[in-house]
C-alpha positions in Angstrom: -14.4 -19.2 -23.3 -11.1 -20.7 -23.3 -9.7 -21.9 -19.8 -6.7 -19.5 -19.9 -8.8 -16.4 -20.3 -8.0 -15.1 -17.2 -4.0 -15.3 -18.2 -4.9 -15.1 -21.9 -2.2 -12.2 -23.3 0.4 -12.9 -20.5 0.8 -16.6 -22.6 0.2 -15.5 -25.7 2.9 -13.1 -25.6 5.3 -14.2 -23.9 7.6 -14.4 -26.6 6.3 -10.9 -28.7 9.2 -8.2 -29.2 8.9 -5.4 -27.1 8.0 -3.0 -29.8 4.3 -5.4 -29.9 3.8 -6.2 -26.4 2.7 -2.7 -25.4 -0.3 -2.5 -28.1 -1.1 -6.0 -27.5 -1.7 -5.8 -23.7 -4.1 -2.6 -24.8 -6.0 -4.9 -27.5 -6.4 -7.4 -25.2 -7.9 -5.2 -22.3 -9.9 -3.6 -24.9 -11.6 -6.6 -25.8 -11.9 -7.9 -22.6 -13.2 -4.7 -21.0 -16.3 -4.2 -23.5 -18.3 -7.3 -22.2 -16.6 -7.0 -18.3 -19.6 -8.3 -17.2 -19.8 -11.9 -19.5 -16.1 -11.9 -18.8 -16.7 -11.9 -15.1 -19.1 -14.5 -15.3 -16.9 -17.1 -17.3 -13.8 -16.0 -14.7 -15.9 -17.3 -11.4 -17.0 -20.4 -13.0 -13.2 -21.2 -13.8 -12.2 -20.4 -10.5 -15.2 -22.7 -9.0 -14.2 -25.5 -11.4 -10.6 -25.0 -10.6 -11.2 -25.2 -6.9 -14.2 -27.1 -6.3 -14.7 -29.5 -3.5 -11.6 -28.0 -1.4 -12.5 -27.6 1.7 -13.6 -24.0 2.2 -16.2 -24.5 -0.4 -17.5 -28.2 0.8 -20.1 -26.8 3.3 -22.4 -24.6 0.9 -21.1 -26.5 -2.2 -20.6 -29.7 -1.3 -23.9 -31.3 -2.6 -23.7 -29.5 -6.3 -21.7 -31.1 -9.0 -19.8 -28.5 -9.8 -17.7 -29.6 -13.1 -20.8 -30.6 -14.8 -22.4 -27.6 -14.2 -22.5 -25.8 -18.1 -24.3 -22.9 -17.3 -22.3 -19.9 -16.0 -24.6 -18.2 -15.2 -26.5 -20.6 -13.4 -23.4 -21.1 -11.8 -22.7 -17.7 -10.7 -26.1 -17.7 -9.2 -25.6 -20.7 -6.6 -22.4 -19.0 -5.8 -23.4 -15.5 -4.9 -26.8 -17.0 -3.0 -25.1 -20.0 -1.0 -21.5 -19.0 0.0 -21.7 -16.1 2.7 -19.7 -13.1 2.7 -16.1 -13.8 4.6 -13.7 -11.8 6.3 -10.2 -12.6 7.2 -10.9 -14.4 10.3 -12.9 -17.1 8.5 -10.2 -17.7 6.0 -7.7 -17.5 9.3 -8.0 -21.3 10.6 -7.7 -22.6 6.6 -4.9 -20.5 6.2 -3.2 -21.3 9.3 -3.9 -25.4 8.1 -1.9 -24.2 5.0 1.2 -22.3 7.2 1.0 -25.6 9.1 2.3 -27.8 6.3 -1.3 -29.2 5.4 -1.0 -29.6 1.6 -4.4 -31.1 1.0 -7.3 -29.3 -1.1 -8.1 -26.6 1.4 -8.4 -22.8 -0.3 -7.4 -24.4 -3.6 -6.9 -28.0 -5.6 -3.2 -26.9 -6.3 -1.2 -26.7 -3.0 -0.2 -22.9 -2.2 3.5 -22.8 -1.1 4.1 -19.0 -0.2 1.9 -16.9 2.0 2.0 -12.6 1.4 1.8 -10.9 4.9 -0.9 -8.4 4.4 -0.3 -4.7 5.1 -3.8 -4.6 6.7 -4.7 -5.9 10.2 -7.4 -8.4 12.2 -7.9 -6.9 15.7 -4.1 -6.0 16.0 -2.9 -9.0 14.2 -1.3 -9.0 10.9 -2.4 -11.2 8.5 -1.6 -13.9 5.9 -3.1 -14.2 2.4 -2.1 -16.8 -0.2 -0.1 -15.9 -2.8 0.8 -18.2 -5.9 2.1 -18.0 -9.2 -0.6 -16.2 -10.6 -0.2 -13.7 -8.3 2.9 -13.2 -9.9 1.5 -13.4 -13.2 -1.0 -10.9 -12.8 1.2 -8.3 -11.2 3.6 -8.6 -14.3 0.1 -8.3 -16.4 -1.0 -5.0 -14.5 2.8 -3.2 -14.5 2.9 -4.3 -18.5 -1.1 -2.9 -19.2 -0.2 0.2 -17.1 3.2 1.0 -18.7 1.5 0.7 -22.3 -1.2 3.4 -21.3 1.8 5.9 -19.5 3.9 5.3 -23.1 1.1 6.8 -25.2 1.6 9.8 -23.3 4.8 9.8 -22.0 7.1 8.4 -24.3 10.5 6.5 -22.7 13.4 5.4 -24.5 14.0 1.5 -25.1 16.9 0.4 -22.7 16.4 3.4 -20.3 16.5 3.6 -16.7 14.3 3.5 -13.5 15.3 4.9 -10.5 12.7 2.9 -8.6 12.3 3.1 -4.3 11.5 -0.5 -4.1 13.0 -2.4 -1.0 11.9 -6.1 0.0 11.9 -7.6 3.4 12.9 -10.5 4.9 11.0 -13.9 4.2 10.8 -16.4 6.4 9.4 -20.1 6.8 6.5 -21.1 8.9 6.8 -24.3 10.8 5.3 -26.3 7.7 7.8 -25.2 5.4 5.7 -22.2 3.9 7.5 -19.0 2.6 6.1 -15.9 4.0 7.1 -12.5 3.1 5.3 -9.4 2.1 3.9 -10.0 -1.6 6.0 -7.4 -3.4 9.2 -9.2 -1.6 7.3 -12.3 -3.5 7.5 -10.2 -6.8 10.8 -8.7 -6.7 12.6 -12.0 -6.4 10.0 -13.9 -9.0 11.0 -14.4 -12.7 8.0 -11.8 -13.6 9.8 -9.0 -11.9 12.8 -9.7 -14.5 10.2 -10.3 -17.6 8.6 -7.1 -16.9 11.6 -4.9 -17.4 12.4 -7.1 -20.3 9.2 -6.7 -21.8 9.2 -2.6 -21.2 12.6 -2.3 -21.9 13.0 -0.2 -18.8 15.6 -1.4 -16.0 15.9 -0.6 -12.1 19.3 1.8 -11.3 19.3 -0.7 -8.2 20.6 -4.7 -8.5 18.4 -7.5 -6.6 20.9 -7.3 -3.7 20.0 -3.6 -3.0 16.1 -4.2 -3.4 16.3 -7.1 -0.9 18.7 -5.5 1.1 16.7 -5.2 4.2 18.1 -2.2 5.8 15.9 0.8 4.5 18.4 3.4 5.3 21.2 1.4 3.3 19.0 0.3 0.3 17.9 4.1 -0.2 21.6 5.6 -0.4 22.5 2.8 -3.2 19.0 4.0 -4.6 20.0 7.4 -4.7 23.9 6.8 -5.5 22.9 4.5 -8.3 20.3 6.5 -9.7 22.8 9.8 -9.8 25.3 7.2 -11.5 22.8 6.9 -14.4 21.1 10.4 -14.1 21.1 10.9 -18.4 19.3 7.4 -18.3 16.6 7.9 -16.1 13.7 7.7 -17.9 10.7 8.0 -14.6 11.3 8.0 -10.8 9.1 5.4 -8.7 8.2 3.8 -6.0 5.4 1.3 -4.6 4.2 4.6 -2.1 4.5 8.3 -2.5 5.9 8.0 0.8 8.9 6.5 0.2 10.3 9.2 -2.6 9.5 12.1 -0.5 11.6 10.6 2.0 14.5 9.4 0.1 14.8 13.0 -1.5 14.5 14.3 2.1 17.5 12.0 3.1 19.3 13.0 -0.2 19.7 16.9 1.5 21.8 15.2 3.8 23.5 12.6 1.8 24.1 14.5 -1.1 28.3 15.3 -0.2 29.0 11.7 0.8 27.0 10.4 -2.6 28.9 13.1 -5.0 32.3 11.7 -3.2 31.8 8.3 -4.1 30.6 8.7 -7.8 34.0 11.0 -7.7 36.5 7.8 -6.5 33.7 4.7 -7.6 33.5 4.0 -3.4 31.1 3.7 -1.3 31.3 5.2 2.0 31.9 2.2 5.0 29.7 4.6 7.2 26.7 4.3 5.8 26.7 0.9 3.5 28.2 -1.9 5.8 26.4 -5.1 4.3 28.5 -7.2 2.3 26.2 -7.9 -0.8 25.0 -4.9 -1.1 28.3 -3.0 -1.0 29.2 -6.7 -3.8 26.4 -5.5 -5.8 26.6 -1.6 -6.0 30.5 -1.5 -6.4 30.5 -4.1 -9.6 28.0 -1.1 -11.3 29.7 1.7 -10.4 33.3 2.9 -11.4 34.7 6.6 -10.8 33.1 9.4 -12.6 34.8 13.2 -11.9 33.3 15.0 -14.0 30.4 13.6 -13.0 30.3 14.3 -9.3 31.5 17.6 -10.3 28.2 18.6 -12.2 26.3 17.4 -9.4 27.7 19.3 -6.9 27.1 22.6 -8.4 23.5 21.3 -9.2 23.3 20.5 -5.8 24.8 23.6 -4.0 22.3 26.1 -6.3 19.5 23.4 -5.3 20.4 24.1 -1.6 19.5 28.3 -1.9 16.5 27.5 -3.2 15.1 24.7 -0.5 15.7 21.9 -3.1 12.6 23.3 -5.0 13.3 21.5 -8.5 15.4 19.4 -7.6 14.0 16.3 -9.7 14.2 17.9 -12.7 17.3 19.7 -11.9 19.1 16.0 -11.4 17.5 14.0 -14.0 17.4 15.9 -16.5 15.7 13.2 -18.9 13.3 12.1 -16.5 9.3 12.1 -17.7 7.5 11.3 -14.7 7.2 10.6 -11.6 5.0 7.3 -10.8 4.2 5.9 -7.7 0.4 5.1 -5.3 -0.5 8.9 -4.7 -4.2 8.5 -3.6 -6.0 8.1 0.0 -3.5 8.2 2.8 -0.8 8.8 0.1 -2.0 12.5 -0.5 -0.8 14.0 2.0 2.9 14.5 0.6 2.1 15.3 -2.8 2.8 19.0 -1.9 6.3 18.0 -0.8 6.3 16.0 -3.9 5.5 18.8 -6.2 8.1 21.0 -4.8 10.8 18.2 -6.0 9.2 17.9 -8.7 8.8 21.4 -9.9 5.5 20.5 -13.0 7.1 17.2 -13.8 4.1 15.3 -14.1 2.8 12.6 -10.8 1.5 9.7 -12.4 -0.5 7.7 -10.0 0.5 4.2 -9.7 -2.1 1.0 -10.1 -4.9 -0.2 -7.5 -4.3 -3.2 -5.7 -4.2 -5.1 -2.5 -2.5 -7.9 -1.2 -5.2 -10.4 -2.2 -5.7 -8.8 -5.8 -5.2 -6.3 -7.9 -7.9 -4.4 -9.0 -7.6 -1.8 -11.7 -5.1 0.0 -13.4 -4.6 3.8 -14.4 -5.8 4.3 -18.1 -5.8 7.6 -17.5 -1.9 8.6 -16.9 -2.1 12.2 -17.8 -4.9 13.2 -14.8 -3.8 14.7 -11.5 -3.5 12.1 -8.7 -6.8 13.8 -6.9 -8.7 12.9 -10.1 -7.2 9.7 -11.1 -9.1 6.7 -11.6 -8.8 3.0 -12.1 -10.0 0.6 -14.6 -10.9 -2.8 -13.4 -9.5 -5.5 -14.8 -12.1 -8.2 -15.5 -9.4 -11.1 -15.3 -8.1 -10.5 -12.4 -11.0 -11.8 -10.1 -14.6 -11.6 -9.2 -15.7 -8.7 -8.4 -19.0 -7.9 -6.5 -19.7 -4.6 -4.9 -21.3 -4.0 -1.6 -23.8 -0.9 -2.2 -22.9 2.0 1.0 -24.8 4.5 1.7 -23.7 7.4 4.6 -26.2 7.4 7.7 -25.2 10.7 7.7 -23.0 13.6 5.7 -20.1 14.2 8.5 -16.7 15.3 6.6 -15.1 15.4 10.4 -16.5 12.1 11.5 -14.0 8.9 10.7 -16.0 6.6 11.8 -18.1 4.2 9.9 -21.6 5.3 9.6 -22.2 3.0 6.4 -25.5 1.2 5.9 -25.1 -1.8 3.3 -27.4 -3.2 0.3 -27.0 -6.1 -0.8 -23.8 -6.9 -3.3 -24.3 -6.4 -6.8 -22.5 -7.8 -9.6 -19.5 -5.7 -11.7 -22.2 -5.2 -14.4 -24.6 -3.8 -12.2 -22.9 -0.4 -10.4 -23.9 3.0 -10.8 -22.0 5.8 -11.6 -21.5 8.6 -8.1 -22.2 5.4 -5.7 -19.8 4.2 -3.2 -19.3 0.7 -2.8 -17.3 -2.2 -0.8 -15.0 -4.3 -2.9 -16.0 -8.0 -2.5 -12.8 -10.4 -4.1 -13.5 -14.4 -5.2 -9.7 -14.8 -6.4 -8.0 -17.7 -7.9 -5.7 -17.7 -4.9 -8.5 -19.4 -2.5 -10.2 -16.4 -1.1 -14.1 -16.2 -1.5 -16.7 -14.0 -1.3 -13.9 -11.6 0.5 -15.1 -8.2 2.1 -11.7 -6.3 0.5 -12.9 -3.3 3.1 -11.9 -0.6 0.8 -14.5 2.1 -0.1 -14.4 3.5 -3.7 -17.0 5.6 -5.8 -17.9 4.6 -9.3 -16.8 7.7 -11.8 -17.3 6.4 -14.8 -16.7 3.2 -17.0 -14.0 2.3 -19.7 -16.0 0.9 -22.2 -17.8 -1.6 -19.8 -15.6 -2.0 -16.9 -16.2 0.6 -14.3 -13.3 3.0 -13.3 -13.3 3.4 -9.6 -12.0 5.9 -7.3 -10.8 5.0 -4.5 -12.4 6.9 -1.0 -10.9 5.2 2.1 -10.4 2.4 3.9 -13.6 1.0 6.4 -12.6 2.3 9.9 -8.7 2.8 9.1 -7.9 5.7 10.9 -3.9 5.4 11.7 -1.5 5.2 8.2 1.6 7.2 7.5 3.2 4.7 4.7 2.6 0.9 4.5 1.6 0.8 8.2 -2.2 0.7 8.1 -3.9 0.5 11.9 -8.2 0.2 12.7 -9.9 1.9 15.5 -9.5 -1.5 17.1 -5.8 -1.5 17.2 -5.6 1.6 18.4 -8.4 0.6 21.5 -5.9 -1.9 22.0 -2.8 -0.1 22.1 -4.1 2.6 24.0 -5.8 0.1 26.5 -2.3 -1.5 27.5 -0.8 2.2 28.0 -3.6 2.7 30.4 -2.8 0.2 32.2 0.3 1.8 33.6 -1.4 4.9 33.9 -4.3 3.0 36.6 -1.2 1.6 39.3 -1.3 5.2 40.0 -4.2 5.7 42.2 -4.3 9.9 41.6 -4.3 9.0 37.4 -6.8 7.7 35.4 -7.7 8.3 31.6 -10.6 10.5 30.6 -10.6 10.3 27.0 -8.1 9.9 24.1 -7.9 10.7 20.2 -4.8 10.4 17.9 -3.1 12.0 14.5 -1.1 10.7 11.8 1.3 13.7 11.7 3.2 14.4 8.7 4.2 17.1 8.7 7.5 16.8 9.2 9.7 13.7 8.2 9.4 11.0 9.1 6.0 11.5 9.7 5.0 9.8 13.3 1.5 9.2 15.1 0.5 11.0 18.1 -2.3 10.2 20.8 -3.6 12.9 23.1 -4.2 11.9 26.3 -6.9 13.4 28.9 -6.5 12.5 32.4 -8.0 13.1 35.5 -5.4 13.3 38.2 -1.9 13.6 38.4 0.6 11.1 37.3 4.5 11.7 37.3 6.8 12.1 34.1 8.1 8.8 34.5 5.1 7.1 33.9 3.5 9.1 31.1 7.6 8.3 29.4 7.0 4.6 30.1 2.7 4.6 28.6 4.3 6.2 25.9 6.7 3.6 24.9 4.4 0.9 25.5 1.7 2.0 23.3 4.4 2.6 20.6 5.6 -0.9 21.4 2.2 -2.5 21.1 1.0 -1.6 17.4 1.6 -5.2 15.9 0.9 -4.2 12.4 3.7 -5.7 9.9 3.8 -2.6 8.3 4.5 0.0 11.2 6.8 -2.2 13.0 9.0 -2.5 10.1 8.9 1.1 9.4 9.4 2.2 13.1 12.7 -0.3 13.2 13.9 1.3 9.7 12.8 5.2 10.7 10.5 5.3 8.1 8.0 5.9 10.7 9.2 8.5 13.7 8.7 7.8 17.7 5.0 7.6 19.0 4.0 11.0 20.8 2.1 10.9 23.5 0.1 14.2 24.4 -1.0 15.6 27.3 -3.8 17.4 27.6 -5.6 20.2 30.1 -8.5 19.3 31.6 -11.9 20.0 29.9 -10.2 19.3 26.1 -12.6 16.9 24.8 -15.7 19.5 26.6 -14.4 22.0 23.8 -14.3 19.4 21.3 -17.7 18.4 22.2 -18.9 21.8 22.2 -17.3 22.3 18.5 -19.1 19.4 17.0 -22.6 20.4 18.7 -22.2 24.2 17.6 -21.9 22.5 14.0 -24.9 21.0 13.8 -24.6 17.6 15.6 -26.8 16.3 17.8 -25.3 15.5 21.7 -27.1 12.0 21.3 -25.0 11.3 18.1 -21.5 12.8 19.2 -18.4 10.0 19.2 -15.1 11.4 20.2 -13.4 11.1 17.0 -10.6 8.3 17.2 -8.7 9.9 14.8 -8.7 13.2 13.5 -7.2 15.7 10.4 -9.7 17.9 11.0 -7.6 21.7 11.1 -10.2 23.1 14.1 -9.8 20.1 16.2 -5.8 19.9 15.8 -5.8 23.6 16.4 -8.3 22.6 19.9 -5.7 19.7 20.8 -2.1 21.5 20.1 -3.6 24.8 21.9 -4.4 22.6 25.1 -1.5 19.9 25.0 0.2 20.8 28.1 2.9 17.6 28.0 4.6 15.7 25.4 6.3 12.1 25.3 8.5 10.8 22.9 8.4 6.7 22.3 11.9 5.0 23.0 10.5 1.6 21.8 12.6 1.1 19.5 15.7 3.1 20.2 18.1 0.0 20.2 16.7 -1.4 16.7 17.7 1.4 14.6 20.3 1.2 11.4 
């Protein structure tokens, strides 16, 4: 097995014409796909002899001689039985050696000069994860494989148009000189992100400057402006969520006058875009277009009679598909989706996290609730924790998993749910990933995966992602207000992720015992809104992607009825948990009919665009 195996077509064909690449990249995951599980193998034992004796690894490894070591599968053995199972906090103090400026062999040989922040949390703390050049590398390797499978059913014209919802965020430098940003800010701005629209011939409406904009409100009218500019050309409609198209088309009912003005008079209105380089940017692109802003007016005027039903199709005229991550927390807005969308197909986008990606969609043409995703034996090591449900509860979001040992990629089972475990060549090892997905099937012999939820996630609207734990929290230090009032004291609480209207927002219900005066359920409310510390909500709450925190009241005797509901369905008294977070219809139907209060968050009133 040749070294570069893991980066094998993303070398080779670098240089290959565009009309190649896309049946290359297929070859190549067909070859590699067959024997996934010899292929897996041969990838840990060049990560191990890439990264051995750093640091990490010198405690369980230290006394084996790694290099000389000519057995893989020998090699994979000492692995899996020495090194434990991690979770972020053990990689935490390495990593932090690394944000410090400490450039010796710690996760890996090669010193790793950028840091992602992870969209995920560690008891209300958000979380850094290495990122390298092969991060890169294998992003630009997924988006390529994927794009070659969507083409075989969707065919695009060379040189068209994306009107892709992408948006980066700030980076910034730790105290050692690291970058740190969010890893698809890492992307955007990395020489892949321009070889993958070279290599698919498909180019972004939107210039760098209104990707990494950093003003979500801005960035999306240039999205939208741009993307109207080149309507004919727009060959598919993205975005790195489902979340973020259903809002941008929700902001487009108000936007659409001022948009159609300046494609009329090539402006753009002072109002809304006030940054310099992205006014630079959008302004050397567009030029006045009449006739244009003419036809979209009517389009947009007959769209408006019929509640924008259609109105994808309607605009872009050329378009395909629509492709963007529609599964687990995304599903919820693929109703308002398909009312844009009027039968335009929803591709669902690729499975990844911010340690890895995982597997891609080889399947383009199935629904999002069916899709599935191919792992890609290159990407990492995969091993898969074995779950089994203590007990079938559909209402229940709790983790009631019992654990088997992990099992290699070669050894899963079609209809069992596992735990992804990651060993990446970015210094992570042994990592519990925390996702939950259920083997469907395989692709010749790489399993396809669906994905089922996150391990004790309960509180996600779009790239926010919150645990029962940072909820505890948050709710603790609103309580705490609550107790300086002797009359007041909290009974028991549960929350929602409510989307149904947009922005979507979370809500906690509150049952207290006592009284306690307006003013001080206001200011609870805006401290538990100001206390979620997740990357991912805080930058959505200061860009509205994410609405005000609602705090509910309820009447006394609220959770008694839920109680009661759970019993008179079979559970057993000794077994009941208040749900943390719920979806369930009954029990939202229980809390709304008994809220007797609500609280809107101003946390972040002074922050917004």
């Amino acid at each position: 097995m040749e070294p570069s195996l893991s980066l094998s077509y993303n070398n080779n064909t670098s240089t290959n014409s565009n009309c190649n690449s896309g049946s290359d990249i297929v070859t190549w995951f067909e070859d590699v796909s067959k024997d996934a599980g010899s292929v897996q193998t041969q990838m840990l034992c060049q990560i191990l002899k890439q990264n051995y004796g750093v640091e990490y690894l010198k405690k369980w490894l230290g006394n084996y001689n790694i290099p000389e070591m000519d057995d893989a599968c020998a090699l994979e053995s000492l692995f899996t039985s020495l090194v434990p199972l991690a979770s972020h906090a053990d990689f935490e103090p390495y990593i932090q050696k690394i944000a410090d400026g400490n450039t010796g062999p710690i996760l890996t040989q090669q010193p790793i000069t950028t840091l992602s922040l992870s969209s995920g949390t560690t008891e209300g703390r958000q979380k850094f994860v290495p990122f390298t050049n092969h991060s890169a590398q294998t992003t630009l390797q997924t988006f390529t494989l994927a794009a070659a499978y969507r083409s075989r059913i969707y065919p695009t014209r060379e040189g068209g148009r994306i009107l892709d919802f992408i948006y980066s965020s700030n980076q910034f430098k730790t105290k050692g000189g690291i970058a740190v940003g969010t890893a698809t800010t890492h992307y955007y701005a990395s020489e892949e992100f321009k070889i993958k629209q070279e290599k698919t011939k498909s180019f972004t409406c939107s210039p760098y400057d209104v990707i990494c904009g950093g003003d979500y409100k801005q960035s999306t009218y240039c999205h939208l402006l741009l993307g109207l500019f080149f309507s004919d050309h727009v060959e598919f409609i993205s975005s790195a969520f489902v979340y973020g198209i259903v809002q941008a088309f929700c902001s487009f009912e108000e936007l659409w006058r001022d948009i159609c003005n300046d494609i009329r008079d090539g402006t753009l209105n002072s109002r809304i875009i006030k940054l310099p380089k992205m006014r630079d940017a959008v302004l050397g692109v567009i030029s006045s277009n009449p006739s244009l802003a003419s036809k979209l007016e009517t389009a947009c005027q007959e769209l408006e009679l019929v509640g924008w039903f259609g109105l994808i199709p309607k605009l872009w005229p050329n378009a395909k598909y629509i492709c963007s991550i529609m599964t687990g927390s995304m599903q919820p807005y693929l109703k308002k989706l398909r009312h844009y969308a009027n039968g335009l197909p929803l591709v669902s986008a690729d499975y990844g996290s911010s340690e890895s990606w995982i597997g891609v969609n080889v399947d383009p043409s199935l629904p999002p609730e069916e899709v599935t995703f191919a792992v890609v034996p290159t990407f990492s090591y995969f091993e898969f924790i074995p779950l089994h449900r203590q007990k079938q509860d559909c209402i229940s979001v709790t983790d009631d998993f019992m654990e088997d040992k992990p099992i290699p990629l070669s050894q899963v089972k079609v209809g069992q749910e596992y735990e992804i475990v990651l060993t990446t060549f970015t210094g992570l090892y042994r990592f519990r990933l925390g996702d939950v997905v259920e083997v469907a099937g395989f692709h010749n012999g790489t399993p396809k995966l669906n994905f089922i939820c996150r391990r004790k996630l309960i509180l996600t609207i779009n790239i926010d992602k919150n645990t029962e734990k940072d909820l505890q929290i948050v709710v603790e230090k609103g309580s705490q207000l609550l107790n300086k009032t002797p009359q007041a004291e909290l009974v028991d609480f549960t929350s929602y992720a409510d989307v149904s209207n947009q922005p979507g927002c979370y809500v906690i219900f509150w049952e207290i015992k006592g009284e306690a005066e307006d003013n001080v359920l206001n200011e609870c409310c805006r401290e538990m809104d100001a206390a979620f510390v997740d990357h991912g909500y805080v930058v959505s709450r200061k860009t509205s992607s994410i609405g005000p925190l609602e705090l509910r009241i309820l009447e006394r005797g609220t959770f008694k009825k839920i109680l009661d509901y759970f019993v008179s369905n079979g559970a057993a008294l000794s077994q009941f948990k208040t749900p943390r977070c719920t979806h369930n219809p009954v029990l939202l139907k229980i809390l709304n009919a008994c809220t007797i209060k609500t609280f809107r968050s101003t946390a972040y009133t002074s922050t917004q665009p």
